[in-house]
mmCIF file of the N, C-alpha and C atoms, coordinates in Angstrom:
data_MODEL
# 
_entry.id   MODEL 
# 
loop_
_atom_site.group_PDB 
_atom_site.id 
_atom_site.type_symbol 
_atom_site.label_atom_id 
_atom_site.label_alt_id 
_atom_site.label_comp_id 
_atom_site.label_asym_id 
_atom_site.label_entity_id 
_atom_site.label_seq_id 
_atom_site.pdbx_PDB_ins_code 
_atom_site.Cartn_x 
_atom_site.Cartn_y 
_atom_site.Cartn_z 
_atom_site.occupancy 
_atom_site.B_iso_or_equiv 
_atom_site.pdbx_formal_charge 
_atom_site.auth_seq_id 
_atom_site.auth_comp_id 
_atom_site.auth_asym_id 
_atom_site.auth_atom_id 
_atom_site.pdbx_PDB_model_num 
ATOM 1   N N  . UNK A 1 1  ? -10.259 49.171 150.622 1.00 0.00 ? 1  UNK A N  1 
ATOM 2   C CA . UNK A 1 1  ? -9.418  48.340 149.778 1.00 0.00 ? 1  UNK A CA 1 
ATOM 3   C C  . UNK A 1 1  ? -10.234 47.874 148.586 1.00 0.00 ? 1  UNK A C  1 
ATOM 4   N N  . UNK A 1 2  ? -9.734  48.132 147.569 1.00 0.00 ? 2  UNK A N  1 
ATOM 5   C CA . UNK A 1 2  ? -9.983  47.666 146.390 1.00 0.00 ? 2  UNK A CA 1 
ATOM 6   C C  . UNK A 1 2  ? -10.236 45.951 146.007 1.00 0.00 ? 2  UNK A C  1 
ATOM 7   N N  . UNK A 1 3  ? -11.071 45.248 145.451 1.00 0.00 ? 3  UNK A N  1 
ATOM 8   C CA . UNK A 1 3  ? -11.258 43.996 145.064 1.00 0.00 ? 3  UNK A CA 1 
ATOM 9   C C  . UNK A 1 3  ? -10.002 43.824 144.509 1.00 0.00 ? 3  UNK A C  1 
ATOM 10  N N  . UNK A 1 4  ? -9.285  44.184 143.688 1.00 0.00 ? 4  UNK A N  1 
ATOM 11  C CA . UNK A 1 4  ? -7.887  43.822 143.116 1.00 0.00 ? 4  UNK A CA 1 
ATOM 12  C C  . UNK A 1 4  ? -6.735  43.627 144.350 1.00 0.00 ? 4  UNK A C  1 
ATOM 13  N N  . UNK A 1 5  ? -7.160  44.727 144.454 1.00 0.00 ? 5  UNK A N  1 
ATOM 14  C CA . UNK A 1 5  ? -5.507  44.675 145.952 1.00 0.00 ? 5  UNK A CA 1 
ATOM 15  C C  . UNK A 1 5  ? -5.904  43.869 146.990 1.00 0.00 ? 5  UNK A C  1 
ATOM 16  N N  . UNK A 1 6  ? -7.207  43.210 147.005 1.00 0.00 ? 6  UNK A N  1 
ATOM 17  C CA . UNK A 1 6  ? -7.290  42.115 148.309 1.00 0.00 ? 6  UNK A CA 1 
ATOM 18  C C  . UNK A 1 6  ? -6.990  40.978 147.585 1.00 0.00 ? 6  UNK A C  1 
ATOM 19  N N  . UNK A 1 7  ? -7.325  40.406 146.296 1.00 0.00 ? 7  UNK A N  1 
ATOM 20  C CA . UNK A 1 7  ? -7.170  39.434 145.728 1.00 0.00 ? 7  UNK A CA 1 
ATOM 21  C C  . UNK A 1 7  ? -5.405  39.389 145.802 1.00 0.00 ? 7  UNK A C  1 
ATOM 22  N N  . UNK A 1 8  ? -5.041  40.205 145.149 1.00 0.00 ? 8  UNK A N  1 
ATOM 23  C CA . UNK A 1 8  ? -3.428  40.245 145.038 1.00 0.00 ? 8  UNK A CA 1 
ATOM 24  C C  . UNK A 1 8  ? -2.527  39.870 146.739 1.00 0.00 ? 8  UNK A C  1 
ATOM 25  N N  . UNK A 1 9  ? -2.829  40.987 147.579 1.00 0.00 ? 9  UNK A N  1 
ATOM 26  C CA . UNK A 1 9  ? -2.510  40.405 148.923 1.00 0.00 ? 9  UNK A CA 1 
ATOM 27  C C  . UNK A 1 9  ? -2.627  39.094 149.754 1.00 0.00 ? 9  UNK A C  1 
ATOM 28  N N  . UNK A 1 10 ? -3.946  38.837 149.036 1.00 0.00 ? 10 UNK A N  1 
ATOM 29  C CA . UNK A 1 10 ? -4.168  37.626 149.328 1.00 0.00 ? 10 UNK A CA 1 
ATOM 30  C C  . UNK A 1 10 ? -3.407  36.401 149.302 1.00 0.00 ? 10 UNK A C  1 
ATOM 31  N N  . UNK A 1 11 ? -3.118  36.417 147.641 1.00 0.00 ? 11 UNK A N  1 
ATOM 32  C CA . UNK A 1 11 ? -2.480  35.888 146.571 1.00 0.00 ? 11 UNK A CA 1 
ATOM 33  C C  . UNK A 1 11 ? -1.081  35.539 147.263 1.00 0.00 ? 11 UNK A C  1 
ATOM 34  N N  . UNK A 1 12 ? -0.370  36.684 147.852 1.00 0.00 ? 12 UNK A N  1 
ATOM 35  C CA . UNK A 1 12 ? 1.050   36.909 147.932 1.00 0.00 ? 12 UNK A CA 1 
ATOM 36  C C  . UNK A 1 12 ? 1.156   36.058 149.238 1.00 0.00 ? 12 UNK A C  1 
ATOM 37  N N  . UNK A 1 13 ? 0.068   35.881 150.149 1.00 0.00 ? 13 UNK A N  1 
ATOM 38  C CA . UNK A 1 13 ? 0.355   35.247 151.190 1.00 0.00 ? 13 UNK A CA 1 
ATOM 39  C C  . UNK A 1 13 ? 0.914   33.943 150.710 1.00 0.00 ? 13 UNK A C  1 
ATOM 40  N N  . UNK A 1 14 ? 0.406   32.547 149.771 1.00 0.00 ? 14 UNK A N  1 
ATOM 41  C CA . UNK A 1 14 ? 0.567   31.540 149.476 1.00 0.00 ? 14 UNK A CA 1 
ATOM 42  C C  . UNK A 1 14 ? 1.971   31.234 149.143 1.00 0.00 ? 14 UNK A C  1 
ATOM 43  N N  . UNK A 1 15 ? 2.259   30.059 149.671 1.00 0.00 ? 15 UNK A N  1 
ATOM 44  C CA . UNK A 1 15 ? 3.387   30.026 148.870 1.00 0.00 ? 15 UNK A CA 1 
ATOM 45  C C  . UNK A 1 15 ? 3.731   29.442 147.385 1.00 0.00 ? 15 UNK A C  1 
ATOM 46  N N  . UNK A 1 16 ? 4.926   29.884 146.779 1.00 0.00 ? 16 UNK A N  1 
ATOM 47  C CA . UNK A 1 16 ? 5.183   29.744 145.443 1.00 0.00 ? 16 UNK A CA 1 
ATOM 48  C C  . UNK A 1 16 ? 5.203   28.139 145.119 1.00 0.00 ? 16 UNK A C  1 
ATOM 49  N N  . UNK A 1 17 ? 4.408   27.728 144.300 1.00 0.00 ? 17 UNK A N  1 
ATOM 50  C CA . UNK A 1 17 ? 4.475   26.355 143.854 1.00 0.00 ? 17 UNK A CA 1 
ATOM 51  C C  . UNK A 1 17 ? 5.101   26.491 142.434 1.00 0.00 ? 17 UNK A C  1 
ATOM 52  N N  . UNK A 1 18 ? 4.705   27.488 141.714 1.00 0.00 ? 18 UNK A N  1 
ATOM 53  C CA . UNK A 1 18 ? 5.859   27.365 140.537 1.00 0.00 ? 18 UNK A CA 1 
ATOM 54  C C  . UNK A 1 18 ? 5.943   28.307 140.232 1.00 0.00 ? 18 UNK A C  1 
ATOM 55  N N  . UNK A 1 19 ? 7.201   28.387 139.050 1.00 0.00 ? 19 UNK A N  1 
ATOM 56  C CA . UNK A 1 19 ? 7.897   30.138 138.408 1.00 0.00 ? 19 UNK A CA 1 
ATOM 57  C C  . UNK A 1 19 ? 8.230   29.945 137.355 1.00 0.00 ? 19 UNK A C  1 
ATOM 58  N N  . UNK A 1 20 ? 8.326   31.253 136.396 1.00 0.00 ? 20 UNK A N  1 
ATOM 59  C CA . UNK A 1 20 ? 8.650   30.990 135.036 1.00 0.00 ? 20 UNK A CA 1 
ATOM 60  C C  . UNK A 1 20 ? 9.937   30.492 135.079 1.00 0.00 ? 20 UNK A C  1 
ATOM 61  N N  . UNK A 1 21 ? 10.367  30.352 133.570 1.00 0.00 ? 21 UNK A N  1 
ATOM 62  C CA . UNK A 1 21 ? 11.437  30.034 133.095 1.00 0.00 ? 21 UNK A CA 1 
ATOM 63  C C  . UNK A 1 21 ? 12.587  30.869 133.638 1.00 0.00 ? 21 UNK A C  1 
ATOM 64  N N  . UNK A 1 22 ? 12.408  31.528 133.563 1.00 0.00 ? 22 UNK A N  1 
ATOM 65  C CA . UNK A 1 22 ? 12.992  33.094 133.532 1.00 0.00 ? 22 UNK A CA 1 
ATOM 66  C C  . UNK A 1 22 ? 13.721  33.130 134.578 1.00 0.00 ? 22 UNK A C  1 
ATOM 67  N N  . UNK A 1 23 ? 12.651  33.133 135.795 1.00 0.00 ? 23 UNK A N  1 
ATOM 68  C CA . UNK A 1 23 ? 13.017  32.836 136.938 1.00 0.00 ? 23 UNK A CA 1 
ATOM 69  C C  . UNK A 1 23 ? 13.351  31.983 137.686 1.00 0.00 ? 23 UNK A C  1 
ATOM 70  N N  . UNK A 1 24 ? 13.684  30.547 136.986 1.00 0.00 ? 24 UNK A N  1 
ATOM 71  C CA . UNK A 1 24 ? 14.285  29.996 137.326 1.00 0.00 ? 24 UNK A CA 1 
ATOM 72  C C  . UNK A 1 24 ? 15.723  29.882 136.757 1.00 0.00 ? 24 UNK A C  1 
ATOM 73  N N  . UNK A 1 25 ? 15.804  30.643 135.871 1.00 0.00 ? 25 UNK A N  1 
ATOM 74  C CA . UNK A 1 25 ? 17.405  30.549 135.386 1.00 0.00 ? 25 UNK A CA 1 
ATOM 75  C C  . UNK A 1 25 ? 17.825  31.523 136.107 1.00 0.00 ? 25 UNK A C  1 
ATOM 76  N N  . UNK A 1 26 ? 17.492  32.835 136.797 1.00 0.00 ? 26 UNK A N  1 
ATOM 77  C CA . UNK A 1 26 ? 18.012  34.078 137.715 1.00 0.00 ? 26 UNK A CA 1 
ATOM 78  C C  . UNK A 1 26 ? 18.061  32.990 138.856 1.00 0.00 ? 26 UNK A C  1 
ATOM 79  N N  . UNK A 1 27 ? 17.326  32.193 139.137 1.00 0.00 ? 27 UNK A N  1 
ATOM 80  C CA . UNK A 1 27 ? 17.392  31.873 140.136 1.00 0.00 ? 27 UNK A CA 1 
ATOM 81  C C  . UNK A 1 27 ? 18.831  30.584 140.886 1.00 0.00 ? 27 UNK A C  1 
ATOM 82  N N  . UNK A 1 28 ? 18.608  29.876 139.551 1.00 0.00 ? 28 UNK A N  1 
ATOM 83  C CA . UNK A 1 28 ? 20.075  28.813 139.774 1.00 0.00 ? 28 UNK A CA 1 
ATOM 84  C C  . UNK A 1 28 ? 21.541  29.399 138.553 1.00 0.00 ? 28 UNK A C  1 
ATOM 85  N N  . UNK A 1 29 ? 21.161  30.566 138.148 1.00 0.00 ? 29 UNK A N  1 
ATOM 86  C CA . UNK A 1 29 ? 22.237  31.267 137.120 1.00 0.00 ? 29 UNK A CA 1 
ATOM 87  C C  . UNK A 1 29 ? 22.635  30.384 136.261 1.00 0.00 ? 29 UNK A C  1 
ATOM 88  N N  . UNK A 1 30 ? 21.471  29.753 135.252 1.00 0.00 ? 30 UNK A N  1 
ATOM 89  C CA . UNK A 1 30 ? 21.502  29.247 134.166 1.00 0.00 ? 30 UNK A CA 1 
ATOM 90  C C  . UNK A 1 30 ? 21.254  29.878 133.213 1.00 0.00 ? 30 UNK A C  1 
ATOM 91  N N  . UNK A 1 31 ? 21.600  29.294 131.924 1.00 0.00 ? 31 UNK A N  1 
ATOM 92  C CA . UNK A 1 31 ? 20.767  29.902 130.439 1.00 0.00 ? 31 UNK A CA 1 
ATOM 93  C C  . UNK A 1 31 ? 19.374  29.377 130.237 1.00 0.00 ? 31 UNK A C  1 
ATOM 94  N N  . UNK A 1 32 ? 18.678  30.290 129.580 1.00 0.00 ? 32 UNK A N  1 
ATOM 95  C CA . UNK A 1 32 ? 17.779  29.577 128.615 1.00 0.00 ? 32 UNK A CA 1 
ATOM 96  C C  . UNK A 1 32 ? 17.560  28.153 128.293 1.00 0.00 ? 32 UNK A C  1 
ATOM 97  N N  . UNK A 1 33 ? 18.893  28.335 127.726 1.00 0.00 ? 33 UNK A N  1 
ATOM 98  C CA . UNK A 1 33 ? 18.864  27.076 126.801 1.00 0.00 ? 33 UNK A CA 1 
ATOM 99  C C  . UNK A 1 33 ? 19.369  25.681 127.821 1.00 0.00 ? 33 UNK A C  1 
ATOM 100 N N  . UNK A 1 34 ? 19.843  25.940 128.846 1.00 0.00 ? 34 UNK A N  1 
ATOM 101 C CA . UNK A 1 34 ? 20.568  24.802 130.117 1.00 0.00 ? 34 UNK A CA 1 
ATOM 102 C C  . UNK A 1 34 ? 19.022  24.554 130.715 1.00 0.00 ? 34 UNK A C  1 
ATOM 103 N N  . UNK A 1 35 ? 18.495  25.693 130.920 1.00 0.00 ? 35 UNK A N  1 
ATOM 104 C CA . UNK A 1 35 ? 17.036  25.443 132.161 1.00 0.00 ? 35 UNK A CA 1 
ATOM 105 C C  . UNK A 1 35 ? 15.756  24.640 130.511 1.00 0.00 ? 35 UNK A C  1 
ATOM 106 N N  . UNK A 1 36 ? 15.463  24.823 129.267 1.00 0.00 ? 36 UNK A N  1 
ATOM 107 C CA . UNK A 1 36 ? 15.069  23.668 128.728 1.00 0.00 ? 36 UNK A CA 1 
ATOM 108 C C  . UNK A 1 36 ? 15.526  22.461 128.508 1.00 0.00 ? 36 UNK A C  1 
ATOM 109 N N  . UNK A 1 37 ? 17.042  22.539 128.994 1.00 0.00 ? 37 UNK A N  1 
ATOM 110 C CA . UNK A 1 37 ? 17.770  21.339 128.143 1.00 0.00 ? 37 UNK A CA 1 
ATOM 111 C C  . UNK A 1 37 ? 17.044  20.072 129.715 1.00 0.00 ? 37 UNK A C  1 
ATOM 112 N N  . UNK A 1 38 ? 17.392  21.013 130.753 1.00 0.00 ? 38 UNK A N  1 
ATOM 113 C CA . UNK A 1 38 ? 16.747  20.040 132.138 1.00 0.00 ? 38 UNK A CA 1 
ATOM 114 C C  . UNK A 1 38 ? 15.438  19.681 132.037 1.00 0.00 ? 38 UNK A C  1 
ATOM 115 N N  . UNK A 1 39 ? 14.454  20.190 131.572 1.00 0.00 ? 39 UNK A N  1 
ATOM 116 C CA . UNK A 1 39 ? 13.375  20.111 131.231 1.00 0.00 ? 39 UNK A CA 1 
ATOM 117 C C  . UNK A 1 39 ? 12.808  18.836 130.270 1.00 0.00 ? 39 UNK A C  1 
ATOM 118 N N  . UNK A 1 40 ? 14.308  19.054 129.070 1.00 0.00 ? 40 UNK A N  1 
ATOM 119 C CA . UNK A 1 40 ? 13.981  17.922 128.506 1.00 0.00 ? 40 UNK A CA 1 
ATOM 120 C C  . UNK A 1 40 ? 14.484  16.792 128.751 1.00 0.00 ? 40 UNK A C  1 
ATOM 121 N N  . UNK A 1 41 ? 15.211  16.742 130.096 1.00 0.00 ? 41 UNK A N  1 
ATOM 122 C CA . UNK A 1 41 ? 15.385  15.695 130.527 1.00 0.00 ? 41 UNK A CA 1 
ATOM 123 C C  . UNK A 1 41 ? 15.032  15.391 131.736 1.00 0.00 ? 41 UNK A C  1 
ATOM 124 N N  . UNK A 1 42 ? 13.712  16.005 131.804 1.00 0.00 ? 42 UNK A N  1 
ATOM 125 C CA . UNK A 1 42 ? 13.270  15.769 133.029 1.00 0.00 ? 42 UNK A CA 1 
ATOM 126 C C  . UNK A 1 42 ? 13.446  15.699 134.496 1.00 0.00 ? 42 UNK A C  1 
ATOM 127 N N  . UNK A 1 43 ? 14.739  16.653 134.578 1.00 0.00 ? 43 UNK A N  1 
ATOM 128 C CA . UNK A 1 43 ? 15.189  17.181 135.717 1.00 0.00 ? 43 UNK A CA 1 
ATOM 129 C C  . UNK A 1 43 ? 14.723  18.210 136.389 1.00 0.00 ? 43 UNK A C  1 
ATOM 130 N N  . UNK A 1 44 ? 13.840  19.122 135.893 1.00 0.00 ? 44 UNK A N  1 
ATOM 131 C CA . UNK A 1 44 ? 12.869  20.133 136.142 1.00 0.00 ? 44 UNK A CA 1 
ATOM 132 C C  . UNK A 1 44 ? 11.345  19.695 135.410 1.00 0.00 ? 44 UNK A C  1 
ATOM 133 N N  . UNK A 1 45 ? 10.424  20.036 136.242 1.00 0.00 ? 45 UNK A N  1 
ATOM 134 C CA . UNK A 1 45 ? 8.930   19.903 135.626 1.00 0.00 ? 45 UNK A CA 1 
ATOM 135 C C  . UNK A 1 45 ? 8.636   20.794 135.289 1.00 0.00 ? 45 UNK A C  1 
ATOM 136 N N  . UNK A 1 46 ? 8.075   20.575 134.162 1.00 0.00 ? 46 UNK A N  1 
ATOM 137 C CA . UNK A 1 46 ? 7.024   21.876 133.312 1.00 0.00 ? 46 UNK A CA 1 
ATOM 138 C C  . UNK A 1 46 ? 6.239   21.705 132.798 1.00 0.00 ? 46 UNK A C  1 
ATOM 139 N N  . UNK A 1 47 ? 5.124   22.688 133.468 1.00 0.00 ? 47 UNK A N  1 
ATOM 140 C CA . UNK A 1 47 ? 3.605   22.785 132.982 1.00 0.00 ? 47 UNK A CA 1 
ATOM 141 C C  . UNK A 1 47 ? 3.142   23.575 132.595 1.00 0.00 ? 47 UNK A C  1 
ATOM 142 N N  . UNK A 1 48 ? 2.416   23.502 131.692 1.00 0.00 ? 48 UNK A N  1 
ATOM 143 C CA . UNK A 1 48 ? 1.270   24.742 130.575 1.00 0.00 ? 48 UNK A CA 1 
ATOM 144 C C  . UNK A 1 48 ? -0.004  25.053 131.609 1.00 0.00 ? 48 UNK A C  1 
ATOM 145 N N  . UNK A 1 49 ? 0.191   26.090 131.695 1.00 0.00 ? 49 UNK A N  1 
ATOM 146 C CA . UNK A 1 49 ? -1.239  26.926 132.797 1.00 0.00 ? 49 UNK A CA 1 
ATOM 147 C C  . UNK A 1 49 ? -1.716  28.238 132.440 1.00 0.00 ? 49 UNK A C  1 
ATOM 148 N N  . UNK A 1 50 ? -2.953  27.604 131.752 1.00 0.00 ? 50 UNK A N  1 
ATOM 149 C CA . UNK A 1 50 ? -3.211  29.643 131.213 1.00 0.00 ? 50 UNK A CA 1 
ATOM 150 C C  . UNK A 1 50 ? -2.449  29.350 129.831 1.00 0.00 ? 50 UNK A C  1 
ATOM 151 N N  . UNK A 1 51 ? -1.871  29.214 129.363 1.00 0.00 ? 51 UNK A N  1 
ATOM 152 C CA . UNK A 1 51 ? -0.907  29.429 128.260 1.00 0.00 ? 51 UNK A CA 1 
ATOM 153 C C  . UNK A 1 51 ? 0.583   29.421 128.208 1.00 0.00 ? 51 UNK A C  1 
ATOM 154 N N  . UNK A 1 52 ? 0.863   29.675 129.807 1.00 0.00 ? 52 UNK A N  1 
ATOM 155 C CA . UNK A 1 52 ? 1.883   29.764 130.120 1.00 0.00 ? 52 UNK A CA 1 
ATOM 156 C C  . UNK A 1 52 ? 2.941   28.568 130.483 1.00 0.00 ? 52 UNK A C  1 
ATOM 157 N N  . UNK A 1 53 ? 4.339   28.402 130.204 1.00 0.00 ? 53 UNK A N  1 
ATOM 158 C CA . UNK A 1 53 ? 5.264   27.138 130.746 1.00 0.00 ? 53 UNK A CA 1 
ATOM 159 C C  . UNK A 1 53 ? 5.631   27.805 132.209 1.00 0.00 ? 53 UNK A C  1 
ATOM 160 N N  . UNK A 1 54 ? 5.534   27.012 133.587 1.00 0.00 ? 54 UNK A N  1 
ATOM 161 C CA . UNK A 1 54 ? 5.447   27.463 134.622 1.00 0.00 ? 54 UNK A CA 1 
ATOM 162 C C  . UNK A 1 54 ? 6.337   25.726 135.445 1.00 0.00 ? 54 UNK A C  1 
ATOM 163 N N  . UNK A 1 55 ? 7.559   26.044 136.025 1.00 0.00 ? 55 UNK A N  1 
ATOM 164 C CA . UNK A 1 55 ? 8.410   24.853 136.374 1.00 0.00 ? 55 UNK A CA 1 
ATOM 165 C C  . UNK A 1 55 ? 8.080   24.905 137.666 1.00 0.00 ? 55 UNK A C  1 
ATOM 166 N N  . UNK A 1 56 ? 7.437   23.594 138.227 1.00 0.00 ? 56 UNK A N  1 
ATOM 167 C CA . UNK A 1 56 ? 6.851   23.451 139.527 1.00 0.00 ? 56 UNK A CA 1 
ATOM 168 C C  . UNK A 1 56 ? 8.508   23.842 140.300 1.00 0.00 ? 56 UNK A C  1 
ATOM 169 N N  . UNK A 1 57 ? 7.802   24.555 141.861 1.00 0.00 ? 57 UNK A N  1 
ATOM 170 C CA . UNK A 1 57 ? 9.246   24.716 142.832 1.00 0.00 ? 57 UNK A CA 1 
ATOM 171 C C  . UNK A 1 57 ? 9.515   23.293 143.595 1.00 0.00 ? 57 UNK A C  1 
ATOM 172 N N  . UNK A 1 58 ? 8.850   21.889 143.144 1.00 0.00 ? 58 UNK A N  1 
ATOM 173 C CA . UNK A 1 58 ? 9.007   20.806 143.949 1.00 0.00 ? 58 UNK A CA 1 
ATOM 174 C C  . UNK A 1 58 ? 10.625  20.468 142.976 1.00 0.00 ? 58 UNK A C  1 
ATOM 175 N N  . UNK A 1 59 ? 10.348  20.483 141.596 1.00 0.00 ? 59 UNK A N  1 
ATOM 176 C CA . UNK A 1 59 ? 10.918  20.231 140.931 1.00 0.00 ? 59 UNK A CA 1 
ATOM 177 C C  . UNK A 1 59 ? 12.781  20.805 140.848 1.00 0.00 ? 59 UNK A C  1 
ATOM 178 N N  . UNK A 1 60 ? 12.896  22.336 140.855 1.00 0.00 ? 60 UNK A N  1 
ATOM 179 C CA . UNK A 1 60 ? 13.145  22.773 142.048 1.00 0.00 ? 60 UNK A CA 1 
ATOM 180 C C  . UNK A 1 60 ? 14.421  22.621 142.527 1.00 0.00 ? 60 UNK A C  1 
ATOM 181 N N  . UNK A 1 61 ? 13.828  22.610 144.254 1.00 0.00 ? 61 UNK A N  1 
ATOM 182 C CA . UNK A 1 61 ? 14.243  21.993 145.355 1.00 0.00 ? 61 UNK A CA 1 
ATOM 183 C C  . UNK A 1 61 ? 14.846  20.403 145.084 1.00 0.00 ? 61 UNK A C  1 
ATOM 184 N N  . UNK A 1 62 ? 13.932  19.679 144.066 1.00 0.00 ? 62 UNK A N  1 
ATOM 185 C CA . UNK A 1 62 ? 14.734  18.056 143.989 1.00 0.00 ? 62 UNK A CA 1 
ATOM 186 C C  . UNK A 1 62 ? 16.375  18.757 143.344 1.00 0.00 ? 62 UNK A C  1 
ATOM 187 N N  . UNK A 1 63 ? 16.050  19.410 142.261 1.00 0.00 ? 63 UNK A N  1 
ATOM 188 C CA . UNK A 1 63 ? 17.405  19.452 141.837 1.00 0.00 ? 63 UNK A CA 1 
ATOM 189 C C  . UNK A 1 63 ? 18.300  19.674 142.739 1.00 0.00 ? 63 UNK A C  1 
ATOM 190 N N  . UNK A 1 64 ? 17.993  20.790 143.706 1.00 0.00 ? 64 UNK A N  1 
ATOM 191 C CA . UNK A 1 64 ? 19.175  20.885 144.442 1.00 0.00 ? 64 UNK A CA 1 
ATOM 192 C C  . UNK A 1 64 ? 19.561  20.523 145.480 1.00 0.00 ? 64 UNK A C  1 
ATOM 193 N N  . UNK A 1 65 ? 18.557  19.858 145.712 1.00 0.00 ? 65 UNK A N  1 
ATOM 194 C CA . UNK A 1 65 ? 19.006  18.608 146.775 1.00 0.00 ? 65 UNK A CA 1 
ATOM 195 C C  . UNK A 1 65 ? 19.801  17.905 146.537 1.00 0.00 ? 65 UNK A C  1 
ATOM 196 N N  . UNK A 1 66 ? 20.740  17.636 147.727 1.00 0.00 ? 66 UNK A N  1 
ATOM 197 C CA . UNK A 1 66 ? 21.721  16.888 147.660 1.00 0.00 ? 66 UNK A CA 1 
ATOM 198 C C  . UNK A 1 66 ? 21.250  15.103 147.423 1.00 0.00 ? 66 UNK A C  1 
ATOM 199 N N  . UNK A 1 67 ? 22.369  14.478 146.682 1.00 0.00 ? 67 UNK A N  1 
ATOM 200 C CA . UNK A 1 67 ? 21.876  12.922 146.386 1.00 0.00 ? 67 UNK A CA 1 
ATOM 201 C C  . UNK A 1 67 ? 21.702  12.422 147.780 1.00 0.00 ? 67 UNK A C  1 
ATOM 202 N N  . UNK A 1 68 ? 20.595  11.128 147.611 1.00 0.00 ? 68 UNK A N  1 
ATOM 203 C CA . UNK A 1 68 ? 20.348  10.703 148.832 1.00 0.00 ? 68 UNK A CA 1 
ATOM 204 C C  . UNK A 1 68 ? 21.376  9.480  148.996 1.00 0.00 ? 68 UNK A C  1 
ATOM 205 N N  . UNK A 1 69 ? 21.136  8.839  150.146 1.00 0.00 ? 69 UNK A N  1 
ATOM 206 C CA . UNK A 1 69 ? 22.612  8.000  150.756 1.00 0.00 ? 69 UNK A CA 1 
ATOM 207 C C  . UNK A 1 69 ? 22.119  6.405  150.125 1.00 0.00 ? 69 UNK A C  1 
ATOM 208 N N  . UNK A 1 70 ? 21.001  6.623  149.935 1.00 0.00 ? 70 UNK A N  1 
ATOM 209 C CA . UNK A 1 70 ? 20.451  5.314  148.689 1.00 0.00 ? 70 UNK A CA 1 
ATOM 210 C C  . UNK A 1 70 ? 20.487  5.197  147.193 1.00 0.00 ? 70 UNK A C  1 
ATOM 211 N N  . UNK A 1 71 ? 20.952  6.292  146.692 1.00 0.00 ? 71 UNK A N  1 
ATOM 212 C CA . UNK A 1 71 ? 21.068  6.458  145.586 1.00 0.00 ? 71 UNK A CA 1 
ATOM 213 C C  . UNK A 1 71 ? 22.769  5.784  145.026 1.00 0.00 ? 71 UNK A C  1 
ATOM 214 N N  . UNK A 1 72 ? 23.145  5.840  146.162 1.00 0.00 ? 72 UNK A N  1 
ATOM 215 C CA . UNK A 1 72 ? 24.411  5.258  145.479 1.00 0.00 ? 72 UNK A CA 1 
ATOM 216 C C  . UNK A 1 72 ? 24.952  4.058  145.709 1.00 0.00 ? 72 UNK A C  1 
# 
C-alpha cells in the first residue's frame, strides 16, 4: 500500500465534521444563494480552512433538528 492510499483510508474512517457548500445544498436541496443566506444568518456555521468555506455538520444537524419543548 501506497503512503497516499493509507493516508486517504485512513482519512475515510473519521467521521465528517464538515462539507462544502455544495454539499450541503445537495444535501438539504437548497440553492446557493438560500445555503449563504443561512449562513448569514447564522443558521449554518462557516469556516475558512486551507482557503476553503467548509459548514461544520454540528451546524447541520441543529438545523434540522426539530425545536426543542423549551424553546417555546
Amino acid at each position: 500500500m501506497q503512503t497516499g492510499q493509507h493516508t486517504k483510508a485512513k482519512a475515510s474512517a473519521l467521521p465528517r465534521r464538515g462539507y462544502s457548500v455544495r454539499e450541503v445544498c445537495q444535501m438539504l436541496g437548497i440553492g446557493n444563494t438560500t445555503a449563504w443566506k443561512l449562513v448569514k444568518e447564522e443558521k449554518l456555521v462557516a469556516v475558512k480552512v486551507a482557503g476553503r468555506t467548509v459548514v461544520t455538520a454540528a451546524s447541520v444537524e441543529a438545523l434540522l433538528a426539530p425545536p426543542s419543548a423549551d424553546a417555546a
